[in-house]
C-alpha positions as CSV (number, residue, x, y, z in Angstrom):
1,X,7.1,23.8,-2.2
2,X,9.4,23.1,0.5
3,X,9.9,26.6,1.1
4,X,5.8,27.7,1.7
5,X,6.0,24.0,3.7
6,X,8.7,25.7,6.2
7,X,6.6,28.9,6.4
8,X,3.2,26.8,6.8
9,X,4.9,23.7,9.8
10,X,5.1,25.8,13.1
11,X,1.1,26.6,12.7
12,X,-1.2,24.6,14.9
13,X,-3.8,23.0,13.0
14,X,-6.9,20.8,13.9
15,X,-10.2,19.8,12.7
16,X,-11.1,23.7,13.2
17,X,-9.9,27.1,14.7
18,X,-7.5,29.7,13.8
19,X,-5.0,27.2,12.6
20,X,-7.0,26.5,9.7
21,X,-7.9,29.9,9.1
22,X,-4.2,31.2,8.9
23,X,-3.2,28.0,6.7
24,X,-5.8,28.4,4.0
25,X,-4.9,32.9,4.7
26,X,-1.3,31.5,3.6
27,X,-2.6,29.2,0.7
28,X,-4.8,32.2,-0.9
29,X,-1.5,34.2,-1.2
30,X,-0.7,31.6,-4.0
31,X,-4.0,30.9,-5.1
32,X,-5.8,33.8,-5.5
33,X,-8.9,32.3,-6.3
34,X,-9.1,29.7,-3.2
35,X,-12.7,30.7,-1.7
36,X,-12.8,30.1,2.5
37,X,-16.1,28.7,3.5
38,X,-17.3,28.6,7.4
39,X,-19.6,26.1,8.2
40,X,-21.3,26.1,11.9
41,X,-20.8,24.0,14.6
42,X,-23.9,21.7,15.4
43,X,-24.5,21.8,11.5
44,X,-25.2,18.0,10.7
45,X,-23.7,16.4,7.4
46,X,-24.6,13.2,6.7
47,X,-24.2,11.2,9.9
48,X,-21.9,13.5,11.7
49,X,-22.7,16.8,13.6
50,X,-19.8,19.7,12.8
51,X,-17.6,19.8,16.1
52,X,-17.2,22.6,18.4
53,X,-14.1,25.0,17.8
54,X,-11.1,24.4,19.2
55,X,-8.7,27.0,19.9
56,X,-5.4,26.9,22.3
57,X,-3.1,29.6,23.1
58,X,-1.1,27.9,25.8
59,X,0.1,25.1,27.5
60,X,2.2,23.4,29.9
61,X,3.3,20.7,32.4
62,X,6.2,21.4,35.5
63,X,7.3,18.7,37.0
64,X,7.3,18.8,41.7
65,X,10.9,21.0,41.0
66,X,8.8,23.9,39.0
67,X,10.9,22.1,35.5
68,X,9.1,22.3,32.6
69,X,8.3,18.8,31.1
70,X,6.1,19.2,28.5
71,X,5.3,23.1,26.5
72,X,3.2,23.7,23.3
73,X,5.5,27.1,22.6
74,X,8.1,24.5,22.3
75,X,6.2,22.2,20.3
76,X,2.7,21.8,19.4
77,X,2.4,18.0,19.5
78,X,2.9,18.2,23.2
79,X,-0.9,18.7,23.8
80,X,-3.0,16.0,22.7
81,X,-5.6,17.3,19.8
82,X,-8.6,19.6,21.2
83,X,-7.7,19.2,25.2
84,X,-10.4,21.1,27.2
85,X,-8.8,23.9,29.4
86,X,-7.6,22.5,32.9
87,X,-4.8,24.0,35.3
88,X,-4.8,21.3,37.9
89,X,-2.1,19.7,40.5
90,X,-2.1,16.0,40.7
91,X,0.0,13.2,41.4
92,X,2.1,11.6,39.0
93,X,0.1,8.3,39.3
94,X,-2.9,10.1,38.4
95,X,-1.1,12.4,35.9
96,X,0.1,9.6,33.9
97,X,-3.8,8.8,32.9
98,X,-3.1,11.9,30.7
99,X,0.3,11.1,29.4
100,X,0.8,9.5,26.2
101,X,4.2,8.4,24.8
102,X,5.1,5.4,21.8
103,X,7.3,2.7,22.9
104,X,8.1,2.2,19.1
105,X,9.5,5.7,18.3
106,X,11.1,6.3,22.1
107,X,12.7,9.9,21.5
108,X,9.8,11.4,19.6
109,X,6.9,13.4,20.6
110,X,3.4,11.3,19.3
111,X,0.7,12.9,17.9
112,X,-2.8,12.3,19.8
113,X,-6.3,13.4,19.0
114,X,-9.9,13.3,21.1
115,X,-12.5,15.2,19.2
116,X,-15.6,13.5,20.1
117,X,-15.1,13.4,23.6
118,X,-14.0,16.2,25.9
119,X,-10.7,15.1,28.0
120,X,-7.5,16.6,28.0
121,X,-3.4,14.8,27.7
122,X,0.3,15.4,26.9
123,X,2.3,13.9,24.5
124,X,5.9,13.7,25.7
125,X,8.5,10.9,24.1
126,X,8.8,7.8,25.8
127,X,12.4,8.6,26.9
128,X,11.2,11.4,29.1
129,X,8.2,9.8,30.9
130,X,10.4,7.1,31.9
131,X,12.5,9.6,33.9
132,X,9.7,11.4,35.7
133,X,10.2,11.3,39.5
134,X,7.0,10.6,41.6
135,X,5.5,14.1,43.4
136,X,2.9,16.8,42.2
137,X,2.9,17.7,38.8
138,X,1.2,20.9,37.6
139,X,-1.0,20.7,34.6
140,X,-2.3,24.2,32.4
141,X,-3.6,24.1,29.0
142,X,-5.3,27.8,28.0
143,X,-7.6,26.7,25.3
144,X,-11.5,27.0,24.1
145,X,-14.1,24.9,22.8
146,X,-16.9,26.7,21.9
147,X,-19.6,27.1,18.9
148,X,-18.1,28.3,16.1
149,X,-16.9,27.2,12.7
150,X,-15.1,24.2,10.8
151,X,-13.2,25.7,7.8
152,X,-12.1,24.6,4.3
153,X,-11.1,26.4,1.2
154,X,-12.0,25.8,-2.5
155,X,-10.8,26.6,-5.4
156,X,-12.9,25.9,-8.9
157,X,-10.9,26.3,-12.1
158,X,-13.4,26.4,-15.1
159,X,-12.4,24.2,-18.6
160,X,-14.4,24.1,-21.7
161,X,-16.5,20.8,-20.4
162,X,-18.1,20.5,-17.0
163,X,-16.8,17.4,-16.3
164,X,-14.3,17.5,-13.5
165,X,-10.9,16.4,-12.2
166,X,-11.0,16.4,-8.3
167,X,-8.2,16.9,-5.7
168,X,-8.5,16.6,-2.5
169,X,-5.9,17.5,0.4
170,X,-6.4,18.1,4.6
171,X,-5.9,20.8,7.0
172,X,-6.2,19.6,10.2
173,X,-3.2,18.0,11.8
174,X,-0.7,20.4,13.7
175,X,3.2,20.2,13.1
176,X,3.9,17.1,10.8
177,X,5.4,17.5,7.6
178,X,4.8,14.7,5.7
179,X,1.4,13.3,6.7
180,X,-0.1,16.8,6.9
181,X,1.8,19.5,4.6
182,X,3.0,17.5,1.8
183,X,-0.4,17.0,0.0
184,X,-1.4,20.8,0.6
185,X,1.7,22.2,-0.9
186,X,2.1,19.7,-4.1
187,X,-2.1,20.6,-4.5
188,X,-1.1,24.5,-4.8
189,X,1.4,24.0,-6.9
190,X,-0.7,21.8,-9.4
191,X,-3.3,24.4,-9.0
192,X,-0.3,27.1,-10.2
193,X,0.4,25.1,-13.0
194,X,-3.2,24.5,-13.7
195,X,-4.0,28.1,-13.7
196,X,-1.4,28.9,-15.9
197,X,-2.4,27.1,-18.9
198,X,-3.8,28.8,-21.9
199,X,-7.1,26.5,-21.8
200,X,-8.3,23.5,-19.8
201,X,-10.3,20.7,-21.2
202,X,-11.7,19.6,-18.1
203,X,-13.0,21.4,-15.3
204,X,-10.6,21.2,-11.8
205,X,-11.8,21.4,-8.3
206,X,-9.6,21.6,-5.9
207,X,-10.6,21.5,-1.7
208,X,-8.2,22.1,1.5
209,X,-10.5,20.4,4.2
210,X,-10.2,19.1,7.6
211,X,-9.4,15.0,7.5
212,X,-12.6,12.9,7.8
213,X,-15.2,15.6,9.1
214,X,-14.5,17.9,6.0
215,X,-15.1,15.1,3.4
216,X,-18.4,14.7,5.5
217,X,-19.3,18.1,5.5
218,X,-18.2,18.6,1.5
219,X,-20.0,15.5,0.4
220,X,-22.9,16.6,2.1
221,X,-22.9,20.2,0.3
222,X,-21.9,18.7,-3.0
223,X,-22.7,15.0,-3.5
224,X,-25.4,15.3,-6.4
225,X,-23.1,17.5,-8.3
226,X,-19.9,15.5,-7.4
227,X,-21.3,12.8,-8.9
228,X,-22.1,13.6,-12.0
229,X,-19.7,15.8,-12.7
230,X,-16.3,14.0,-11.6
231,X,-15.0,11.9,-13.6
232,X,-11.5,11.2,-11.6
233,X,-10.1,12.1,-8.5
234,X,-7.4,11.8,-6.3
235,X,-6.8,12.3,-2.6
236,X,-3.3,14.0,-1.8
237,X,-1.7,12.5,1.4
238,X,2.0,11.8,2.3
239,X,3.4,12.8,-1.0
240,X,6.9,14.1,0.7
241,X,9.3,11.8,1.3
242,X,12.2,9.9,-0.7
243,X,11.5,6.4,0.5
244,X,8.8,4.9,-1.9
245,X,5.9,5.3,-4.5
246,X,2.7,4.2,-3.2
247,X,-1.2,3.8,-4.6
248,X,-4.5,2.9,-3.0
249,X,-7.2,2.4,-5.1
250,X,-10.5,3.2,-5.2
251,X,-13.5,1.0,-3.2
252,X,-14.0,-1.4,-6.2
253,X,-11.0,-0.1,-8.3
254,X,-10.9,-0.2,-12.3
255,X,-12.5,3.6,-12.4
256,X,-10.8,6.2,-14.5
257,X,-8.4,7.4,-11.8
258,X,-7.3,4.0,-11.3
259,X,-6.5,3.5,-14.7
260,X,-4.7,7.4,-15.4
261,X,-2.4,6.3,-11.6
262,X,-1.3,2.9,-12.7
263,X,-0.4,3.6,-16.0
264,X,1.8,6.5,-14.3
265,X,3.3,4.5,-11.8
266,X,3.5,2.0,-14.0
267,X,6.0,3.8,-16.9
268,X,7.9,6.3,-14.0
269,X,8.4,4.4,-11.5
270,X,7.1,0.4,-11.4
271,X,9.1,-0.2,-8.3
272,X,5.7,1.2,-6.1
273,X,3.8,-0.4,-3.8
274,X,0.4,-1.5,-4.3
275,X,-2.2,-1.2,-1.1
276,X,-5.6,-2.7,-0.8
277,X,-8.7,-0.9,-0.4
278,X,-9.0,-2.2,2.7
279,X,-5.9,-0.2,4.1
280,X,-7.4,2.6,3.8
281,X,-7.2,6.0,6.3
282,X,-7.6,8.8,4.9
283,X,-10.9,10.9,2.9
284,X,-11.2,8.2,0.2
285,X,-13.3,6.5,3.0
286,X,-16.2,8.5,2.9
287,X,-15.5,9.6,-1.2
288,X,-15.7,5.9,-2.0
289,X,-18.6,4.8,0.4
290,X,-21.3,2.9,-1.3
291,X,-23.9,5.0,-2.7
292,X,-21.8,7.6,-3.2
293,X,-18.6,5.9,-5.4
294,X,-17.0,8.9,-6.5
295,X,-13.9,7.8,-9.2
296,X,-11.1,8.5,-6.6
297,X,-7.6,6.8,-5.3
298,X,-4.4,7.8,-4.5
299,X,-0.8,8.5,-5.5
300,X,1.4,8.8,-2.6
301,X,5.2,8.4,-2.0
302,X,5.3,6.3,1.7
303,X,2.2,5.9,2.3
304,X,0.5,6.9,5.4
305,X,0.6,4.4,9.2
306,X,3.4,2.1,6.9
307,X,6.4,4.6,7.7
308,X,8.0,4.8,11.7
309,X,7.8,8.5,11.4
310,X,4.1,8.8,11.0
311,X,1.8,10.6,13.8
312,X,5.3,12.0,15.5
313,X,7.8,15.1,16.1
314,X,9.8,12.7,13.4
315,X,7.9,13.7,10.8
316,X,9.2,16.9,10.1
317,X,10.6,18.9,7.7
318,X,13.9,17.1,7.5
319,X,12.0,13.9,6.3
320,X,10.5,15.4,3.6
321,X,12.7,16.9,0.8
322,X,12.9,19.1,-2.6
323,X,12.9,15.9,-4.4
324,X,10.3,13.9,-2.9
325,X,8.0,16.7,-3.3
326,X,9.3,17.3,-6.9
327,X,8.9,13.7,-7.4
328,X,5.0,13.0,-6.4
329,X,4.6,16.3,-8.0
330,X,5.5,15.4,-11.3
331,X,3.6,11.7,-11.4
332,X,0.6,13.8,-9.8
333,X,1.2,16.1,-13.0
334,X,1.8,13.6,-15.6
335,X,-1.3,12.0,-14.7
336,X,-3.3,15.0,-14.7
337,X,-1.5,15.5,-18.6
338,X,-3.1,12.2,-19.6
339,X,-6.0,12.8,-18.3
340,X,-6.2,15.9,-20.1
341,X,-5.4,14.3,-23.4
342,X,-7.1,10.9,-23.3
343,X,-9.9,10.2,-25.5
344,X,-11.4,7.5,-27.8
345,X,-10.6,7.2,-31.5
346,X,-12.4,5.8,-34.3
347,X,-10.7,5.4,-37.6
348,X,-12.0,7.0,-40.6
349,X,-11.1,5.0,-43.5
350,X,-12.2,1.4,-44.3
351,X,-9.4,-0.7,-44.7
352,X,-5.9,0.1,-43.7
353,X,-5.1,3.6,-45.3
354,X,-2.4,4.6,-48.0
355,X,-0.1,6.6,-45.3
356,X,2.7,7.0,-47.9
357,X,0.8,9.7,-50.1
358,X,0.2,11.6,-46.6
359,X,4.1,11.5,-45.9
360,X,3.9,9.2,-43.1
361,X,5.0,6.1,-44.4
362,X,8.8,5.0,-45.6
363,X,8.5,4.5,-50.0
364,X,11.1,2.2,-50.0
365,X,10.5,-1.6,-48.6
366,X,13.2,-4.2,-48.8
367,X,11.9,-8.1,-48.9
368,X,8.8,-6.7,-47.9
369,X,9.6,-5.4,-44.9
370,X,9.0,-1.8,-43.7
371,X,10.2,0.3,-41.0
372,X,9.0,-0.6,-37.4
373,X,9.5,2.6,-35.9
374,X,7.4,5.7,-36.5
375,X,5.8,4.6,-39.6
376,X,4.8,1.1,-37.8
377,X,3.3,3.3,-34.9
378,X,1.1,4.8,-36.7
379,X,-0.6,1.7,-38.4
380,X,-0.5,-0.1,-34.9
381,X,-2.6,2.4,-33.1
382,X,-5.0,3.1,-36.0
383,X,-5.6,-0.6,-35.9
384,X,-7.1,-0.3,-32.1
385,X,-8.9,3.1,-32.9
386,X,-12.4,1.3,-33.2
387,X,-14.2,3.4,-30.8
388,X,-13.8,1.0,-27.9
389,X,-10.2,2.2,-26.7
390,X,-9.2,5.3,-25.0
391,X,-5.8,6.4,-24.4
392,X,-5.2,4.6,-21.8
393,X,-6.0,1.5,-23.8
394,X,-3.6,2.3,-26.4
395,X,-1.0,2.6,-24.3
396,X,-1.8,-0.4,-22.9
397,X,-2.1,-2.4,-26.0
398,X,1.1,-1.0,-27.5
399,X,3.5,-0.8,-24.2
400,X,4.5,2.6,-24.3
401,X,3.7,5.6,-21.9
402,X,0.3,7.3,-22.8
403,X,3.0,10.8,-23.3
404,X,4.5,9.3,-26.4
405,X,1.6,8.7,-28.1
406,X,0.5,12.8,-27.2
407,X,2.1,14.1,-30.8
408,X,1.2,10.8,-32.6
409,X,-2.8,11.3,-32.0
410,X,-2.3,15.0,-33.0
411,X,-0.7,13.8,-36.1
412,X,-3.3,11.6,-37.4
413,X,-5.9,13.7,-36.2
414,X,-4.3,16.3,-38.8
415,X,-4.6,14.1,-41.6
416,X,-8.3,13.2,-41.1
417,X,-7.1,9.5,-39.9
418,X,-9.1,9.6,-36.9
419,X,-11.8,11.5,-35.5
420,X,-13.0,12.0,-31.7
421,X,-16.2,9.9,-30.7
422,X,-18.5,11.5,-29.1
């Protein structure tokens, strides 16, 4: 993961342009199935109108002595997001109208958008600009924004039911490891794993979209089937880094996505932090909007605007590691697992049944006692299999990860204990 992450950071990315193109290009190579879909500017989704494509080759700022203070070649975060072309001399009292720098991460570059309204900036660290000498400055930034496209990929992985598991990941932000190319990367790789497995019970869709604008566009495409098909989702955002385990629910919480992440999180790593609803930033905004309430939240290690790093050069791919990615991949995975394998139960025998003719059950009691391990296991979750309790609820109800339980269902399952309600 770390290694396509390296091969995937120096490509500039926005909401739309080559960038994307490329990235999702790069993506296919391990997804082979990923379908790219173009969608026109001016096309209207929802509320929104697609953008006009962006596209920049170039850029750069020389200071009165012909030194150059700011180049995208060096670093892409030195032009803010979707800057009109310009190649203009000015003063540095007027130039600094179009400088942007943060006071709270002084030796990094920050990262700074305007998509909606046609300007143009650079983004230098707040070290620098406080060294700029007065004088003319020359300003150049060779790019385009024209009609043309917004991009996103797809990729649909059929099970034996139609109802679906949803991921969703961005696109769109330029050289930022962590808030950008984590969730892309840990998404391909579940989709490896997901492809790889000898049958699926649930249907998996999978989407690579711009932030914001491509949750607009997809909802507006796929909302009806959406939802009635998915039955959980989860956004993938800022799933790099080493520093913490994070969720965000959904709008009104307690849907099935909830439940599968808390559980998780709950048995791997208890230590995470919980965020509200209303610190929310990323596509579970529109996913969750009322009216459309798709079953979606979000496992993330730190999560995104809570780290110091966040929206800078500092985010990068020394910040996220191996592990962290291994780490949120594995919850991610684990959840997907139980998700997989959760169900409800119903017992099939009135009163509690004669396990020791079935082999499952110790034949030797001393003062009445029996064992309290397997054996005990057993009786305890065929006790809560009345048709009320999934999985999930079993776990619950018996304080042990939902995984444990995997072989035990299979077991009773075997012996006719139990049967799946429909």
């Amino acid at each position: 993961m770390h290694g396509l992450m390296s091969r995937l950071f120096p490509i500039c990315r926005s909401l739309t342009g080559e960038g994307v193109r490329t990235t999702l290009k790069i993506l296919q190579e391990h997804m082979p199935g990923l379908t790219i879909h173009e969608v026109p500017s001016g096309t209207t989704c929802l509320d929104w109108q697609v953008p006009d494509e962006w596209n920049i080759r170039s850029a750069r700022l020389t200071n009165p002595d012909g030194e150059v203070i700011a180049d995208f070649d060096t670093h892409n975060l030195h032009v803010v997001g979707y800057s009109e072309p310009v190649d203009v001399k000015l003063e540095l009292e007027e130039l600094q109208k179009h400088l942007y720098s943060s006071a709270k991460m002084p030796e990094a570059i920050p990262y700074v958008t305007s998509y909606y309204k046609r300007t143009w900036g650079f983004c230098i660290s707040e070290k620098q600009r406080q060294t700029l000498k007065p004088g003319r400055y020359h300003a150049h930034i060779d790019s385009s924004l024209t009609p043309g496209s917004l991009t996103y990929g797809e990729l649909i992985l059929p099970g034996e039911s139609k109802d679906e598991i949803f991921l969703s990941t961005y696109v769109c932000h330029p050289s930022m490891a962590n808030n950008e190319l984590s969730g892309p990367v840990v998404a391909t790789w579940l989709a490896k794993h997901l492809q790889a497995l000898p049958k699926r019970r649930h249907t998996y869709r999978i989407v690579f979209i711009p932030e914001t604008i491509g949750s607009i566009v997809y909802l507006a495409r796929h909302m009806d089937h959406l939802k009635q098909h998915v039955k959980a989702g989860f956004v993938l955002s800022c799933v790099g880094d080493d520093r913490a385990y994070s969720y965000l629910p959904s709008r009104c919480g307690g849907t099935l996505a909830d439940k599968a992440a808390l559980h998780v999180l709950d048995h791997l790593h208890p230590g995470y932090q919980k965020f509200s609803y209303l610190q929310r930033g990323s596509d579970e905004r529109n996913y969750c909007w009322p009216g459309i309430d798709l079953p979606m939240c979000s496992i993330m290690r730190s999560k995104y605007a809570t780290f110091p790093e966040y929206h800078t050069s500092a985010d990068d791919l020394t910040f996220v590691t191996e592990s962290g990615l291994q780490g949120a991949y594995q919850a991610l995975l684990m959840t997907i697992d139980c998700l997989e394998k959760n169900k409800t139960y119903i017992t099939t025998v009135l009163g509690e049944p004669q396990m020791g003719k079935r082999d499952l059950y110790p034949t030797i009691a001393m003062n009445g006692n029996v064992s309290k391990g397997r054996a005990r296991l057993l009786v305890d979750i065929l006790a809560y299999c009345d048709g009320t309790n999934d999985l999930f609820d079993l776990a619950h109800i018996l304080n042990r990860p939902a995984w444990e339980l995997f072989e035990l269902m299979d077991v009773l399952l075997h012996h006719g204990l139990i049967r799946e309600k429909n």
